[in-house]
Each structure stands twice: as structure tokens, then as C-alpha cells.
C-alpha positions, 0 to 999 in steps of 0.5 A, a space after each residue: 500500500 503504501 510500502 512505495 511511498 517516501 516519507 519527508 523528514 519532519 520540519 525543523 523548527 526555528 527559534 528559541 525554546 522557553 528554557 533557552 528564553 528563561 536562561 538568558 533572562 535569569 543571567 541579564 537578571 543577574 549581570 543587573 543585579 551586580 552593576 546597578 549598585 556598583 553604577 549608583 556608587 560611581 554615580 554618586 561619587 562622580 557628583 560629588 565633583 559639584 561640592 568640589 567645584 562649588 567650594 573652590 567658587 567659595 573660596 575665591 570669592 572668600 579670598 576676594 571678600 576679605 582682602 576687602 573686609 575685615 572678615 570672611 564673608 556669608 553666602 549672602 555677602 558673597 553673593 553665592 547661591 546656597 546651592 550648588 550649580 548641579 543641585 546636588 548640595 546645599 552650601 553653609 558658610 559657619 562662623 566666618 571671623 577675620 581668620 577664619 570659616 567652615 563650609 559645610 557641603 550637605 548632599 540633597 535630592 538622590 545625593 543625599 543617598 551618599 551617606 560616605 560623604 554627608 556632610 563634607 566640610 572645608 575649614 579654613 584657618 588663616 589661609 589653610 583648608 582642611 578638608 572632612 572626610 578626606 577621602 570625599 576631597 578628590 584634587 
């Protein structure tokens, strides 16, 4: 009957199976799962370049202030918003005497998660900063 009859191999089929499907999803799951806190870090950290420029800022129009003064100037007699250009921080100036201030440097809005570098400070004493925590102050 049908003895003489020649049978095609069966289709192949194309494309992925759902295991294959799954086992790429769970590794991209787990390659996320290890770069995205180690690229909130670096982001974090990339910021804080904004209180590092924003103190500088300071401390030039500090020294310009007092070689008109008799003391270190507030933000308002420097005419310096109390943030900083990015946004990242919000700037105080404390104690500013005829020798001296401190700068504190808060992380505000998603820098505030920078819990290594909150706050960071500059102390200037007759002329020489002094920089809190040391490790924050990339020069």
C-alpha cells in the first residue's frame, strides 16, 4: 500500500525554546543585579565633583571678600547661591571671623543617598583648608 511511498523528514523548527528564553533572562537578571549598585556608587561619587567645584567658587570669592573686609564673608555677602550649580548640595558658610570659616557641603535630592560623604566640610584657618572626610576631597 503504501510500502512505495517516501516519507519527508519532519520540519525543523526555528527559534528559541522557553528554557533557552528563561536562561538568558535569569543571567541579564543577574549581570543587573551586580552593576546597578556598583553604577549608583560611581554615580554618586562622580557628583560629588559639584561640592568640589562649588567650594573652590567659595573660596575665591572668600579670598576676594576679605582682602576687602575685615572678615570672611556669608553666602549672602558673597553673593553665592546656597546651592550648588548641579543641585546636588546645599552650601553653609559657619562662623566666618577675620581668620577664619567652615563650609559645610550637605548632599540633597538622590545625593543625599551618599551617606560616605554627608556632610563634607572645608575649614579654613588663616589661609589653610582642611578638608572632612578626606577621602570625599578628590584634587
Amino acid at each position: 500500500m503504501n510500502a512505495g511511498r517516501i516519507h519527508a523528514p519532519p520540519a525543523s523548527s526555528s527559534g528559541f525554546t522557553l528554557i533557552e528564553l528563561a536562561i538568558v533572562l535569569v543571567v541579564i537578571g543577574i549581570a543587573a543585579a551586580i552593576a546597578y549598585p556598583i553604577y549608583q556608587t560611581q554615580l554618586l561619587a562622580g557628583r560629588r565633583s559639584d561640592a568640589v567645584q562649588a567650594a573652590g567658587t567659595i573660596a575665591q570669592a572668600q579670598e576676594t571678600w576679605r582682602s576687602n573686609n575685615t572678615t570672611y564673608g556669608a553666602l549672602t555677602d558673597l553673593g553665592i547661591a546656597s546651592t550648588s550649580i548641579g543641585g546636588y548640595y546645599t552650601l553653609a558658610i559657619t562662623t566666618p571671623t577675620a581668620t577664619g570659616y567652615t563650609l559645610t557641603l550637605t548632599p540633597a535630592g538622590t545625593q543625599a543617598n551618599d551617606t560616605t560623604c554627608k556632610p563634607m566640610t572645608m575649614t579654613v584657618t588663616l589661609g589653610n583648608p582642611a578638608y572632612s572626610p578626606p577621602a570625599c576631597w578628590k584634587r
